[in-house]
N, CA and C of each residue as an Amber inpcrd file, in Angstrom:
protein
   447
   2.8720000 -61.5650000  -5.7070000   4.2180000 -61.1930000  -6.0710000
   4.8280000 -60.3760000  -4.9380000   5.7720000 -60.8760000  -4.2610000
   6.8390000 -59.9340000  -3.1020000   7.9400000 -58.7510000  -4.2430000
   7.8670000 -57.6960000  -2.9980000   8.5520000 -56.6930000  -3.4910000
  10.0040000 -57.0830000  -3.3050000  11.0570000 -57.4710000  -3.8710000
  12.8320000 -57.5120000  -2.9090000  12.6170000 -56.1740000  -2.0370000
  13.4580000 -56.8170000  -1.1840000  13.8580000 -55.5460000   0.0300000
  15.5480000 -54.8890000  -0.6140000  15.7650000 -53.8230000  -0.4970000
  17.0300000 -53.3360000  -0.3000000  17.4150000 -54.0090000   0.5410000
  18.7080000 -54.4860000   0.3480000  19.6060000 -54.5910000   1.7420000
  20.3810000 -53.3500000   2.2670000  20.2290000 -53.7960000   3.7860000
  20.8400000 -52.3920000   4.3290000  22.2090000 -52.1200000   4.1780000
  22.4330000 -50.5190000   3.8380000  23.7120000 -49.8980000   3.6000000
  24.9570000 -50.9650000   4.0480000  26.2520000 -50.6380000   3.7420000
  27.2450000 -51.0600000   4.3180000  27.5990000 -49.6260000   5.0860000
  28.5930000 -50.2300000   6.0640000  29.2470000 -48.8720000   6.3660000
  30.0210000 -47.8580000   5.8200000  30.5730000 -48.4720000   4.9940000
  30.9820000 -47.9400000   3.8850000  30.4050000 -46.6740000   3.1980000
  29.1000000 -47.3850000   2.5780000  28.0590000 -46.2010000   2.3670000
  27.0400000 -45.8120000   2.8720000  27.8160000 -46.2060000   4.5830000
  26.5660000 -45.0190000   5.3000000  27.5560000 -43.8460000   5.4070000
  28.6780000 -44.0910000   5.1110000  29.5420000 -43.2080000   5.4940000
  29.6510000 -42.0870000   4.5660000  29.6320000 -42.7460000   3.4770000
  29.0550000 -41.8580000   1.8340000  28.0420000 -40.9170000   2.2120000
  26.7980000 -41.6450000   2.4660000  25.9830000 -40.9160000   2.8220000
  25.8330000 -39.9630000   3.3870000  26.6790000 -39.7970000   5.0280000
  26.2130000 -39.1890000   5.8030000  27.8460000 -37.6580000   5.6320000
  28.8850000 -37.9080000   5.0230000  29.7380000 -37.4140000   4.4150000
  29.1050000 -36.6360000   3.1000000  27.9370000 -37.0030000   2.2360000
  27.2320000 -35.7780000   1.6520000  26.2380000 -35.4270000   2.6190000
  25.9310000 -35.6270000   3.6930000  24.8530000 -34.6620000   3.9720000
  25.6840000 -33.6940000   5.4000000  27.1970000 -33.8450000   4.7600000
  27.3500000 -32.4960000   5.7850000  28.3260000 -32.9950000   7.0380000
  28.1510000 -34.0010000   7.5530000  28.6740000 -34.7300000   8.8310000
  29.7600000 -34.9720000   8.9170000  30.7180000 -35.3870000   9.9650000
  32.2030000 -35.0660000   9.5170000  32.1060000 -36.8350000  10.4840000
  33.0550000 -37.3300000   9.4920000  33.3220000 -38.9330000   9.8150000
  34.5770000 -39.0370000   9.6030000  35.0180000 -39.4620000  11.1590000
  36.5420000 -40.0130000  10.8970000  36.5470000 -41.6320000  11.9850000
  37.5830000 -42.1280000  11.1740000  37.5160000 -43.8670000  11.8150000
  38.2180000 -43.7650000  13.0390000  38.0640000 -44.5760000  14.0580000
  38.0730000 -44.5990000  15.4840000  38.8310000 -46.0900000  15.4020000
  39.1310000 -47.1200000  16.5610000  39.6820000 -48.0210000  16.4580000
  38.4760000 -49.3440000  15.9610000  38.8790000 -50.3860000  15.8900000
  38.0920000 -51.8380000  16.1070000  37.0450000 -51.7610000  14.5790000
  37.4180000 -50.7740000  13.7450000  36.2640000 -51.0220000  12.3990000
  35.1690000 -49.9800000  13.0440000  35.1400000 -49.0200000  14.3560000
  34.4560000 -48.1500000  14.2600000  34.5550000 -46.7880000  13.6610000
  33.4080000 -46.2640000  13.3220000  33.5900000 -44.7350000  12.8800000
  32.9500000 -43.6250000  13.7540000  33.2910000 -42.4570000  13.9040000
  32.4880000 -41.6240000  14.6340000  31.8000000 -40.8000000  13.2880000
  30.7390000 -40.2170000  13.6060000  30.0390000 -39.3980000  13.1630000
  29.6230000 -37.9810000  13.5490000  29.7920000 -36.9650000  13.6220000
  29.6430000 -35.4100000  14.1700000  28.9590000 -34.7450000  13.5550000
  28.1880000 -34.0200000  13.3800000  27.6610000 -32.5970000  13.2680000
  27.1180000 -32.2120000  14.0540000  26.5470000 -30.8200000  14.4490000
  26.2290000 -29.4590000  14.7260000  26.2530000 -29.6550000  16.5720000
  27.4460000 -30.3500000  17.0890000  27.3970000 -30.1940000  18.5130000
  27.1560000 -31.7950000  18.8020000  26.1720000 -32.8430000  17.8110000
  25.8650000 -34.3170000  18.2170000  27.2230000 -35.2680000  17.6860000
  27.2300000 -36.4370000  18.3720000  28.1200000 -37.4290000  18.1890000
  27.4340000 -38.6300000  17.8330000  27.8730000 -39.8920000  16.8010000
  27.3650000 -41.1090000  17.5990000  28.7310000 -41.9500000  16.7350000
  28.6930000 -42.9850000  17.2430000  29.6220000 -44.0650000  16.9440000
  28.7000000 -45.1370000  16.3030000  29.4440000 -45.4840000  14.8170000
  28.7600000 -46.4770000  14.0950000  29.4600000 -47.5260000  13.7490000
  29.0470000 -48.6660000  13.4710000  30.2440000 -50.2650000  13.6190000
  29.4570000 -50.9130000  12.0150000  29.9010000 -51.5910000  11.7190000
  29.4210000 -52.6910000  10.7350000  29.1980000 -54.0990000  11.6530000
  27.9790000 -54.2530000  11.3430000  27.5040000 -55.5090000  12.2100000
  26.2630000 -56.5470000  10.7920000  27.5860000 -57.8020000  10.7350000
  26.4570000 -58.7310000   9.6580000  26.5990000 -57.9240000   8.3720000
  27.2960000 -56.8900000   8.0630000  27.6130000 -56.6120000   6.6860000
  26.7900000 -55.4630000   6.6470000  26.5450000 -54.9110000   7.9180000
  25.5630000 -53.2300000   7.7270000  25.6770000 -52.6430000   8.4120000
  25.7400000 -51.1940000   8.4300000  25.3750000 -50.3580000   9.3040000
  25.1890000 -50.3510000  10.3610000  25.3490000 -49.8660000  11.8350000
  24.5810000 -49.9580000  12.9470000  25.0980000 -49.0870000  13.8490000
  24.3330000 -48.7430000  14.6830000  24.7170000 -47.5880000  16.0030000
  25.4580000 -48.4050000  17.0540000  26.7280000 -47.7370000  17.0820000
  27.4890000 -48.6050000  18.3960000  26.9220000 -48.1810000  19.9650000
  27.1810000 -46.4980000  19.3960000  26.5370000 -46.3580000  20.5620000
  25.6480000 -45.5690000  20.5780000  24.3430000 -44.8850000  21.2090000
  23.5290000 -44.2350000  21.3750000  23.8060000 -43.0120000  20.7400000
  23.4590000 -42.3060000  19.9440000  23.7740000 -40.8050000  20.1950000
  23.4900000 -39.9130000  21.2960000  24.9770000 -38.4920000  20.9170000
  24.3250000 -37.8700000  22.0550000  25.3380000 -36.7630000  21.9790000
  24.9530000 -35.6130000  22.7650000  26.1140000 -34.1990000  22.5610000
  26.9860000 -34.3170000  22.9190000  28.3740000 -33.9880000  22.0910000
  29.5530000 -33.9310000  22.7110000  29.8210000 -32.5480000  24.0280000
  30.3160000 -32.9250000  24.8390000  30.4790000 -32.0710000  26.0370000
  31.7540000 -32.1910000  26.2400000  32.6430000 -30.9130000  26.3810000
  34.0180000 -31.4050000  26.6050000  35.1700000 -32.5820000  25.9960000
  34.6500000 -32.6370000  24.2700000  35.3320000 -33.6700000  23.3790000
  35.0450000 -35.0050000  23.8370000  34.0300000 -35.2570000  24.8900000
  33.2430000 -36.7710000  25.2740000  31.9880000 -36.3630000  24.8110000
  31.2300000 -38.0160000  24.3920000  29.9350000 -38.2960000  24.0430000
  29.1760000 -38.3560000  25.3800000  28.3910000 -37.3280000  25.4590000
  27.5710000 -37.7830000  26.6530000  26.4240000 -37.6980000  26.4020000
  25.7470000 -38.9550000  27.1590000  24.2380000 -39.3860000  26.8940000
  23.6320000 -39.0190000  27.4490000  21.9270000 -39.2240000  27.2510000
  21.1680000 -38.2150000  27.6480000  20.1380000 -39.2890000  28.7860000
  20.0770000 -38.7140000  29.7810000  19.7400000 -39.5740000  30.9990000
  18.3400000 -38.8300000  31.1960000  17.0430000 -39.0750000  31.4310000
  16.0890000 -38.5120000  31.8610000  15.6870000 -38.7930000  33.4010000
  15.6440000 -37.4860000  33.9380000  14.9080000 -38.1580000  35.3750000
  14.0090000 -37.6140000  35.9430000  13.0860000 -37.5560000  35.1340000
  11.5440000 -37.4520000  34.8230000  11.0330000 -36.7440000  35.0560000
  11.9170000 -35.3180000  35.7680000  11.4060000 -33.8880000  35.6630000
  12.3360000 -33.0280000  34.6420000  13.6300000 -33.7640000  34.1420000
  14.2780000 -33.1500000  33.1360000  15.2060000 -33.9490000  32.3040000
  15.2860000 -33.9650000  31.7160000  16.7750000 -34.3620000  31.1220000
  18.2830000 -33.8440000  30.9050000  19.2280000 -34.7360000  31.2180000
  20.4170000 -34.2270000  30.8940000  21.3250000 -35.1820000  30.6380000
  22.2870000 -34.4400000  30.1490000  23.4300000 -35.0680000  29.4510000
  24.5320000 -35.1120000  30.3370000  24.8230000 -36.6980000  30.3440000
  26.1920000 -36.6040000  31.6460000  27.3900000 -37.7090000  30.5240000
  28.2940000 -37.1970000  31.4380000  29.7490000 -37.3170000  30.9060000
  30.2930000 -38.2980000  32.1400000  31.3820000 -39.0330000  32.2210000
  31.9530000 -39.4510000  32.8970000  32.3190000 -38.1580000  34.3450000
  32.3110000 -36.3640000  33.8490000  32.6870000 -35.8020000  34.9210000
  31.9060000 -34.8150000  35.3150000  30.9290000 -34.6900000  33.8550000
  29.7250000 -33.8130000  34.2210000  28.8400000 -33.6840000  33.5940000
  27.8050000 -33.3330000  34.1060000  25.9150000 -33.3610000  34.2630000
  25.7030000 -31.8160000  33.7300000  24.8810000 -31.3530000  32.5050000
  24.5810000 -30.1360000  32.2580000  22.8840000 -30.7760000  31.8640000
  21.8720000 -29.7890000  31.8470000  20.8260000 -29.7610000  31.9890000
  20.6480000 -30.0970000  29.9380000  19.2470000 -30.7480000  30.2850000
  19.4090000 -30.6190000  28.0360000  18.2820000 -29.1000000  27.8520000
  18.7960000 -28.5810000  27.1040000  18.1100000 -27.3920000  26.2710000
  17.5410000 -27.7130000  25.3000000  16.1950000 -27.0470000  24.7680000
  15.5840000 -27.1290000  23.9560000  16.4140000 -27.2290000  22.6430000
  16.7630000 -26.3940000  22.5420000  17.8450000 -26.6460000  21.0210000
  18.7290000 -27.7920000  20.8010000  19.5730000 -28.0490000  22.3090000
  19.8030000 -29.1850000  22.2790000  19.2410000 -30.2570000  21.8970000
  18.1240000 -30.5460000  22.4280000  17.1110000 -31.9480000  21.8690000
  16.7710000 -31.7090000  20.8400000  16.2680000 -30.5280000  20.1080000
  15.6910000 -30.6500000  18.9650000  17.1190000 -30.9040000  17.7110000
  18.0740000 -30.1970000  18.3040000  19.7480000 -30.6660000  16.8740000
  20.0840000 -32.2040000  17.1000000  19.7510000 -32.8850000  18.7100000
  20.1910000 -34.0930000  18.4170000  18.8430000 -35.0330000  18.0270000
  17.4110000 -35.0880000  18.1110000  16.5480000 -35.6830000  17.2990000
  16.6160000 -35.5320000  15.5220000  17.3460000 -34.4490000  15.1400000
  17.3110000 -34.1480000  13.7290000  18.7130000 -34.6140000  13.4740000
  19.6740000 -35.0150000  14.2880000  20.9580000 -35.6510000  14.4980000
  20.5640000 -37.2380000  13.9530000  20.0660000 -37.8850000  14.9930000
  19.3800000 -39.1200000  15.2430000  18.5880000 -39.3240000  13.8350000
  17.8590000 -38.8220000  13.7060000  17.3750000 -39.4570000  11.9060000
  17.9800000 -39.3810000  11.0660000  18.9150000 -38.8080000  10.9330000
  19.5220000 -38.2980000   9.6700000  20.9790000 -39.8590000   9.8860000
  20.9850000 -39.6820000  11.1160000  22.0190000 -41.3220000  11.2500000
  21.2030000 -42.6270000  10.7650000  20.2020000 -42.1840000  11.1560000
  19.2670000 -43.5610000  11.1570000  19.0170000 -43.8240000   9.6350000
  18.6520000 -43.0320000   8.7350000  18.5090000 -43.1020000   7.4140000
  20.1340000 -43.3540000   7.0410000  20.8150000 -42.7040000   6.9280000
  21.8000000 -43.4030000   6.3510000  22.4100000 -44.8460000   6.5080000
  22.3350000 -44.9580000   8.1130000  22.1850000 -46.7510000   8.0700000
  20.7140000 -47.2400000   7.5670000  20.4700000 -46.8010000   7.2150000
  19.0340000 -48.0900000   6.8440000  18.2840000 -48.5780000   7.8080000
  18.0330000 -48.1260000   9.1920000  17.3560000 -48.1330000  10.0210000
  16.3920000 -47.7000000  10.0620000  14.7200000 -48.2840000  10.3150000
  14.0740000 -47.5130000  10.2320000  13.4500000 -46.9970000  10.8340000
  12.5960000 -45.5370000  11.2660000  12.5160000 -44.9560000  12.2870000
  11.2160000 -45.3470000  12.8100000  11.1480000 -44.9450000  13.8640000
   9.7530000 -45.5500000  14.4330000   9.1510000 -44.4280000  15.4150000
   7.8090000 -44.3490000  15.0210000   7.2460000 -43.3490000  15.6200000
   7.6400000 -42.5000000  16.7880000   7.6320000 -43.3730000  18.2700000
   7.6150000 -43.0810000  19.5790000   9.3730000 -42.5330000  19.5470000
  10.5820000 -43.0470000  18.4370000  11.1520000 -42.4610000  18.8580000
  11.9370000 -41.3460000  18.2800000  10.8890000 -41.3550000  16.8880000
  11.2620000 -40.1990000  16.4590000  11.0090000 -39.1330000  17.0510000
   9.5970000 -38.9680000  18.0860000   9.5580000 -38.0160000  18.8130000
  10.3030000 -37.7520000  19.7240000  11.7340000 -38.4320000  20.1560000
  12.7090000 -38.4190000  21.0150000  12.4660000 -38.5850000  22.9490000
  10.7470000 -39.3350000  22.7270000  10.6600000 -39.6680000  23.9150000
  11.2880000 -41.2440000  24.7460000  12.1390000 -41.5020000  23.6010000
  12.9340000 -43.0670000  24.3470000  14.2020000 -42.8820000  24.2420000
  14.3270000 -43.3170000  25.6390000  16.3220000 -43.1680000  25.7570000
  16.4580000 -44.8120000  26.6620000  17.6360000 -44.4410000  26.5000000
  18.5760000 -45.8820000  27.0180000  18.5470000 -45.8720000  28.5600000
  18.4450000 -44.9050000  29.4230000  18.8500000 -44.6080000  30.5270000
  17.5390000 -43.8090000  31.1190000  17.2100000 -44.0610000  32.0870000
  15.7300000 -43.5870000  33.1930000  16.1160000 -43.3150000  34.5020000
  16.3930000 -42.2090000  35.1480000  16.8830000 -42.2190000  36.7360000
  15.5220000 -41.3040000  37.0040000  14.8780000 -42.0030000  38.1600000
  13.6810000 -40.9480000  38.2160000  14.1460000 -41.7060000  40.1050000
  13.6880000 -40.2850000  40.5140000  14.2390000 -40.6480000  42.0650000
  12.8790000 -40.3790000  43.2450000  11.8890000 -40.4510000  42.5840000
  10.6640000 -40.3820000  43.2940000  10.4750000 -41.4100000  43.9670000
  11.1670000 -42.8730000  44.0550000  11.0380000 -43.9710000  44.8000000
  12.2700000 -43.7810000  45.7720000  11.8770000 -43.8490000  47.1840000
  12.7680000 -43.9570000  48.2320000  13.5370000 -45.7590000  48.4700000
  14.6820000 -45.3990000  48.4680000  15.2970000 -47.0050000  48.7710000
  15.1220000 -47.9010000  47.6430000  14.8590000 -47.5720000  46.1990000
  14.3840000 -48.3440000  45.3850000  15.4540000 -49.2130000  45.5830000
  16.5590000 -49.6030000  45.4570000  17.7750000 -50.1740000  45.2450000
  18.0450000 -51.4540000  46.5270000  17.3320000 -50.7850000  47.7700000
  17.6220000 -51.5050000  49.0240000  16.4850000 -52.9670000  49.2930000
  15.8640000 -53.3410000  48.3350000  15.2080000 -54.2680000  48.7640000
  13.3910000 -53.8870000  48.6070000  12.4710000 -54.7000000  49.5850000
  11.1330000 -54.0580000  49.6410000  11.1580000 -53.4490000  50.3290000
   9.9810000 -52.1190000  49.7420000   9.4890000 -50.8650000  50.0950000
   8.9260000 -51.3020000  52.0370000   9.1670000 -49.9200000  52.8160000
   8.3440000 -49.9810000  53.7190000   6.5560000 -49.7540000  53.0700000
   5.9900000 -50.2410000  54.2110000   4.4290000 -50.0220000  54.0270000
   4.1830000 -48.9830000  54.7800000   3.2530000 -48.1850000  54.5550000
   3.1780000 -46.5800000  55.2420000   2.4490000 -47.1250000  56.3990000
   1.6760000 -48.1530000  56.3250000   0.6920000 -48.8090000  57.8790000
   1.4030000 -49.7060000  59.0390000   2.4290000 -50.0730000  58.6380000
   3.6960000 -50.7000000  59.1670000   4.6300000 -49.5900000  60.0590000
   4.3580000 -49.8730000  61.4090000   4.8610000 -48.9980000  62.5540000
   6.3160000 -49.0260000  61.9680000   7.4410000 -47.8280000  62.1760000
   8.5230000 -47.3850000  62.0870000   8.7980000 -47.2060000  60.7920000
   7.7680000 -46.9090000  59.6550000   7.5790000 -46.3760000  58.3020000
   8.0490000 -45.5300000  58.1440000   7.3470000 -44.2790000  59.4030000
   7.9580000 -42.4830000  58.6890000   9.5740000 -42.5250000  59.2940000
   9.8530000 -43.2310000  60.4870000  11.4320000 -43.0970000  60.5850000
  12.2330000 -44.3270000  59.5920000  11.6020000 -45.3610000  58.7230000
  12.2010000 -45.5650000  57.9510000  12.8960000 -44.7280000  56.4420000
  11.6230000 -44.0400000  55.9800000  11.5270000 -43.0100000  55.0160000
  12.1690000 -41.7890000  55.4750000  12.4110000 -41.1790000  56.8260000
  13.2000000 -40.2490000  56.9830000  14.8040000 -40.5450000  56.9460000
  15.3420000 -42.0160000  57.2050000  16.3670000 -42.4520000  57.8650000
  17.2940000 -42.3470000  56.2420000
């Protein structure tokens, strides 16, 4: 015997939802809604008749959503005009941000990122020239004045 599944929320009543637990939701253009509390943002759409994250969450900075970029000795949150470092409090209001969206759409959470170690965005700059093609070889004469240049 199969259990039925719930079907997932509408937006409608994720909006219910997340409107009793405190969050302040007002509609945006195209059938989107924004979502706010305690400093976090995210934008939610109806997609297929449910719920869904338009866009990533992430702290508002200067009345913009800015996302959280890791580059692998820290993280931070950049804006179209600016880069501030993430604070502990910060990550921990927007991971408790992030579930509390996720449950009300009917999404369900998943281990690795409930611990808030996966983001959308990775800049780690320990590779020289990553962008320019193949790496010099360190045994390959004019290496260290490639890597200095």
């Amino acid at each position: 015997m199969s259990r039925a599944k719930n079907p997932p929320p509408t937006l409608a009543a994720a909006q219910q939802t997340l409107a009793g637990m405190g969050f302040a939701v007002r509609p945006l253009r195209e059938g989107r809604v924004l979502a706010q509390k305690d400093g976090c943002a995210a934008i939610l759409e109806e997609v297929n008749r449910a719920a869904a994250i338009a866009a990533p969450p992430g702290l508002v900075v200067n009345g913009e959503l800015a996302r959280l970029v890791d580059r692998g000795y820290q993280k931070f949150f950049k804006t179209a005009d600016a880069e501030i470092p993430a604070l502990p409090e910060q990550m921990t209001a927007l991971a408790h941000f992030e579930e509390a969206v996720r449950y009300a759409c009917g999404i369900p959470s998943l281990y690795n990122e409930s611990l808030g170690s996966v983001r959308d965005r990775y800049l780690y700059d320990r590779i020289t020239r990553r962008d320019q093609g193949q790496q010099p070889r360190p045994w390959e004469e004019d290496a260290a004045a490639a890597l200095r240049a």
